[in-house]
N, C-alpha and C positions, 0 to 999 in steps of 0.2 A: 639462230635459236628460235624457236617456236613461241610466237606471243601466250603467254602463262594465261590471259582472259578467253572469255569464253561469250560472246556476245549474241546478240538475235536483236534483228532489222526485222519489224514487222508490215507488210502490205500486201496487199491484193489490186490488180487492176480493176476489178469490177466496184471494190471502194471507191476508190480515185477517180471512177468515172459517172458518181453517182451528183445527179445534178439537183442542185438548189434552186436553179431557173435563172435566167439569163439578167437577172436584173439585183439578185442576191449577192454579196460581198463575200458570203462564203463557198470559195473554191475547195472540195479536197482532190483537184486535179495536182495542186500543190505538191501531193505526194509523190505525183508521177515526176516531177522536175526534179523532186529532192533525189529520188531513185535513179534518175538519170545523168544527174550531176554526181553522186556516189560512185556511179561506175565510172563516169568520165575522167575524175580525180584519183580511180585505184583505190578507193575507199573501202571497196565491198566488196572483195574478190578476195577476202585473206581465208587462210586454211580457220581459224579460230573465229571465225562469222559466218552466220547462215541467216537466209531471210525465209523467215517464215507466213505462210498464209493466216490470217486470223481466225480463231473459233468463233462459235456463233453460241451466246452464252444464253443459258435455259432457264426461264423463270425461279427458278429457285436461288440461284443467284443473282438475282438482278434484283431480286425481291432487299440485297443484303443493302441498296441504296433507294431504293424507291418501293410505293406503298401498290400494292396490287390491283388498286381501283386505276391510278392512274394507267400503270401497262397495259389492263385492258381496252386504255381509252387509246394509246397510240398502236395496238393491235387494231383497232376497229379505225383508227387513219391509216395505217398503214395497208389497208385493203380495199381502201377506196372509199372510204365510208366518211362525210361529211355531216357533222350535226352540232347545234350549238350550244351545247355542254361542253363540248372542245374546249372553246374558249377560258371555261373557267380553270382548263389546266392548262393552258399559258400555247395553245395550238391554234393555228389559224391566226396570228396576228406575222404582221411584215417579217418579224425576225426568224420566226419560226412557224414558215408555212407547214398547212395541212397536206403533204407528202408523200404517193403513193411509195410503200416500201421501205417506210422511216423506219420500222420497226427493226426491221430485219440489217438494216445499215448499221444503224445504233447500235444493234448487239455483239454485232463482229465487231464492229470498232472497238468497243468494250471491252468484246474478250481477248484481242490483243495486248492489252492493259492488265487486264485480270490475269490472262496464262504467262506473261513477265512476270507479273509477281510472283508465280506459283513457282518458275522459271530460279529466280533467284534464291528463293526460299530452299528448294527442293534437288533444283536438278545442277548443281553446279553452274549456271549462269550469272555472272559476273553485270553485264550491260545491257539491259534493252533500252530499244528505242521504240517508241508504237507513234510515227508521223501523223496518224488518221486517230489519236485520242486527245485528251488533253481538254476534253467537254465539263468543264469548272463549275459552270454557271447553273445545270440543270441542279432543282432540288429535290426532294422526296417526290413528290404529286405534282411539279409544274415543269414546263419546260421555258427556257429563259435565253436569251443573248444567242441565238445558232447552236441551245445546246439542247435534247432530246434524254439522254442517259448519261449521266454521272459517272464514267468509266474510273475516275478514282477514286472517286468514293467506294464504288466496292472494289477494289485492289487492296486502298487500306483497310478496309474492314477483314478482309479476306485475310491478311499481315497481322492485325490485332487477335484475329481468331487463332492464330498461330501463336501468339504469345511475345509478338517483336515491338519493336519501337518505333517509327517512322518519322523520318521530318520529311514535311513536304513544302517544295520552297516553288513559289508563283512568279515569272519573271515578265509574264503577260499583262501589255500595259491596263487590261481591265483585272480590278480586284478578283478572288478567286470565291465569290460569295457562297458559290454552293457547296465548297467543301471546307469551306470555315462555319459555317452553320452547319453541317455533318460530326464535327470535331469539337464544337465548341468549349462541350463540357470535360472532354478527354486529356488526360497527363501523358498518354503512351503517345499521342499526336503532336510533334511539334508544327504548327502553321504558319510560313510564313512567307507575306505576300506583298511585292513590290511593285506600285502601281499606279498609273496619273492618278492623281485626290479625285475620291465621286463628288467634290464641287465641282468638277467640270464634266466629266463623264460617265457613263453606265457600268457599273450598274447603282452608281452613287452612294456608295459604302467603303469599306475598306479604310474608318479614320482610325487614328492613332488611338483612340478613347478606347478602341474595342479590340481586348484582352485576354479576353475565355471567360466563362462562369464557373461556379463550381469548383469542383477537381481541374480543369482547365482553367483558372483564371492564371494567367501568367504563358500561358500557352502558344498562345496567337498575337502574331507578331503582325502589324498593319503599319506598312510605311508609303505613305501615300506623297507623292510629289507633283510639283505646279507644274502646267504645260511649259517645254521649251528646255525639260532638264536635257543637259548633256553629259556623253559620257564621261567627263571629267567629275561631276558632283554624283552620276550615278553608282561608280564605281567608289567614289566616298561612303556614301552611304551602306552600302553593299561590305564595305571592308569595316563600316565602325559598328553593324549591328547584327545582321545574316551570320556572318561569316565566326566571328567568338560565338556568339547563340548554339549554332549548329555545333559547335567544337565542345561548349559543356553540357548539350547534352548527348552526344555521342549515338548518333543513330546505328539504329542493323539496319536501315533501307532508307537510302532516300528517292522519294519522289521528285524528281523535277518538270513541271510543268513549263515547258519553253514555246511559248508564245513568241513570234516576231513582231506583233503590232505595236512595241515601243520605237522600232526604227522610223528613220526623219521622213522617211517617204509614206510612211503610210497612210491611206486616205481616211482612218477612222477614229487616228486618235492627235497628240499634240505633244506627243515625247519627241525627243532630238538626238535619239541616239545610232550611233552605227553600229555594223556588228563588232568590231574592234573591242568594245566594252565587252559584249555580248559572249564572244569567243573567251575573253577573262573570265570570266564567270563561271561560264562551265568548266573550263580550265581549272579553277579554284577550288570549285562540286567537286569534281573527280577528286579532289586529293582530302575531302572530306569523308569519305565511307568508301568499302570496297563495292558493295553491291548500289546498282543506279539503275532506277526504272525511269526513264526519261520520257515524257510526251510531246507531242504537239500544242498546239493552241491556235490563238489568234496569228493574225496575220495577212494581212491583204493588198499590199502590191506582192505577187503571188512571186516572181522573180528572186529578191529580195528574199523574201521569207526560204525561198528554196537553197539558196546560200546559207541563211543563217543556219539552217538544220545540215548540211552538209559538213560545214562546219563545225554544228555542234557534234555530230558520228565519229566525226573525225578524231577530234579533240579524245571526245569520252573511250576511242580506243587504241589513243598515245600513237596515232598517225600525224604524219602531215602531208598534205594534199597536192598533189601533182599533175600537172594537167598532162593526160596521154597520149593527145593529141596536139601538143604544141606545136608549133613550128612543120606540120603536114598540109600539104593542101587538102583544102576544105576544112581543114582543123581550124578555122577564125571562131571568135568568141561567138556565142547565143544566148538567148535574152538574158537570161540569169548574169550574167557576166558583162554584158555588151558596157555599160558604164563605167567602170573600172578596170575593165581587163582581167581579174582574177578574185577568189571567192571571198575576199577581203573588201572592204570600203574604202574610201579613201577616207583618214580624219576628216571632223570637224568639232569646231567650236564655238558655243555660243560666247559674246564677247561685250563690252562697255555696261554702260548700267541696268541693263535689262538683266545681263549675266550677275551682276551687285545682288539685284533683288532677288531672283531664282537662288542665289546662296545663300543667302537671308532667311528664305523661307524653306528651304531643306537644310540650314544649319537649326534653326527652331525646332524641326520636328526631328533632329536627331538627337538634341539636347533631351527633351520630352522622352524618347526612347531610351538613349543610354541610363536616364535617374530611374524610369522604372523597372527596366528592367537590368542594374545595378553592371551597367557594363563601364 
């Protein structure tokens, strides 16, 4: 019987081989592994999925997340153009170098993001995935954390203009600052973002305190955890607050932003999780709404990250993953896999009283959550 969905895998090699500089933590080569692990596993080759190349989205849409003085300004880097006014729109520092051809990277990325929405909204599509989106952190006029253009902030905007409802749920161990400050004030925006506490990390936001204003106060959901949580107290959390939240308010489209830089390897941040949890999760999204615009994010042991997203394609199209090359010569594992053998982790857990205290302080801020938000 013919899978009833209707999916789109978005990427281009010329994204995936656009370079940050040899010294930067963000790779979107990442894309390329994910795509090659996809085929590897029988993921991507169904009659009901098709990978599509990104558009490349035109000012007047880009305008629907960001203010037109800035784009002018990553126009004039992205041409080669170096001047120190850059800086005051957040260009030219470590995170987010001055760039030849950011512009034009940014937009496609974007509009993989954007034509998923459209995608779902309009054309009978059920699943996207867009690997090379998932850029949180950029705001209206600045560029922030490895992020250039807001690629979901104008998808939701794009969704609101259409008259729908959105939750957009953040699993990336950095808070999702730029499209919680996009939504703040919004009821049609559910936000909500799980994330090490910005007491220890970037972009040092994301506390329980901060709720929505306005018509949004109640909106934005920020559940912030100590380094060292593991998938045991993650998926707690995940099932006592996300998961009813997203259920009374019943989204037409959920956003998910799937970031892998919560896993235990990663070199940038101090979460403890495998993708085991990670896999539940989206596991649990899908059975939350029909329609699922799925992104990228963070992520930087690049291996690792290209499993989790594998995983996650998989999942979000009621697959499960096969390797097609087992047991052939020259079929042996590569890097993505070489550690465990297959696109899964092996458990862990954190344990003794260090584990005592990390409960302690994500049973507090779940307490905190549930009263206010009367779950």
């Amino acid at each position: 019987m013919e899978n009833a969905l209707h999916s789109v895998f978005y990427y281009s090699p010329d994204l995936a081989e656009y370079d940050f500089g040899a010294d930067h933590p963000f790779k979107p080569e990442r894309a390329q592994k994910t795509l090659e692990l996809c085929n590897r596993y029988g993921v991507l080759n169904q009659p009901h999925m098709s990978v599509k190349e990104p558009p490349s989205l035109g000012e007047k849409l880009l305008l629907l997340g960001h203010s037109e003085e800035y784009l002018g300004v990553l126009q004039r880097i992205s041409e080669g153009e170096i001047f120190e006014e850059m800086l005051q729109f957040g260009v030219g520092t470590e995170d987010n170098p001055a760039l030849k051809g950011i512009y034009d990277w940014s937009r496609k990325c974007a509009g993989a993001t954007w034509e998923g929405m459209i995608g779902l909204l309009d054309n009978g599509i059920d699943i996207v995935f867009n690997p090379l989106g998932g850029f949180h952190h950029a705001h209206r006029s600045q560029a922030e954390g490895f992020c250039y253009i807001n690629d979901l902030v104008i998808a939701i905007k794009e969704a609101l203009n259409r008259g729908v409802k959105v939750t957009y749920i953040d699993i990336d161990a950095h808070h999702g600052n730029g499209v919680q400050e996009a939504f703040y004030r919004e009821d049609r925006v559910q936000f909500i973002s799980m994330h090490e506490s910005g007491k220890y990390i970037y972009p040092y936001s994301g506390y329980v305190e901060e709720s929505g204003e306005g018509n949004g106060e109640g909106f934005t959901v920020n559940i912030p955890l100590p380094p060292k949580t593991d998938d045991e107290l993650y998926l707690e959390a995940f099932h006592q607050i996300p998961l009813p939240l997203i259920k009374r308010f019943k989204p037409d489209v959920l956003v998910a932003q799937l970031g892998a830089d919560s896993m235990i390897s990663d070199p940038l941040t101090d979460l403890m999780l495998t993708n085991n949890s990670y896999a539940q999760i989206v596991q649990e999204l899908k059975g939350l709404c029909e329609k699922i615009l799925a992104t990228g994010g963070g992520g930087y042991d690049i291996y690792r990250t290209a499993r989790c997203w594998t995983l996650a394609w998989a999942i979000l199209n009621d697959m499960n993953p096969k390797d097609e090359f087992a047991g052939l010569v020259g079929g042996m594992m590569f890097g993505p896999e070489m550690e465990v053998g297959s696109l899964h982790d092996f458990p862990y857990t954190v344990t003794g009283p260090e584990k005592d205290q990390i409960r302690q302080e994500v049973h507090k801020t779940l307490s905190v959550l549930s009263q206010r938000y009367q779950l």
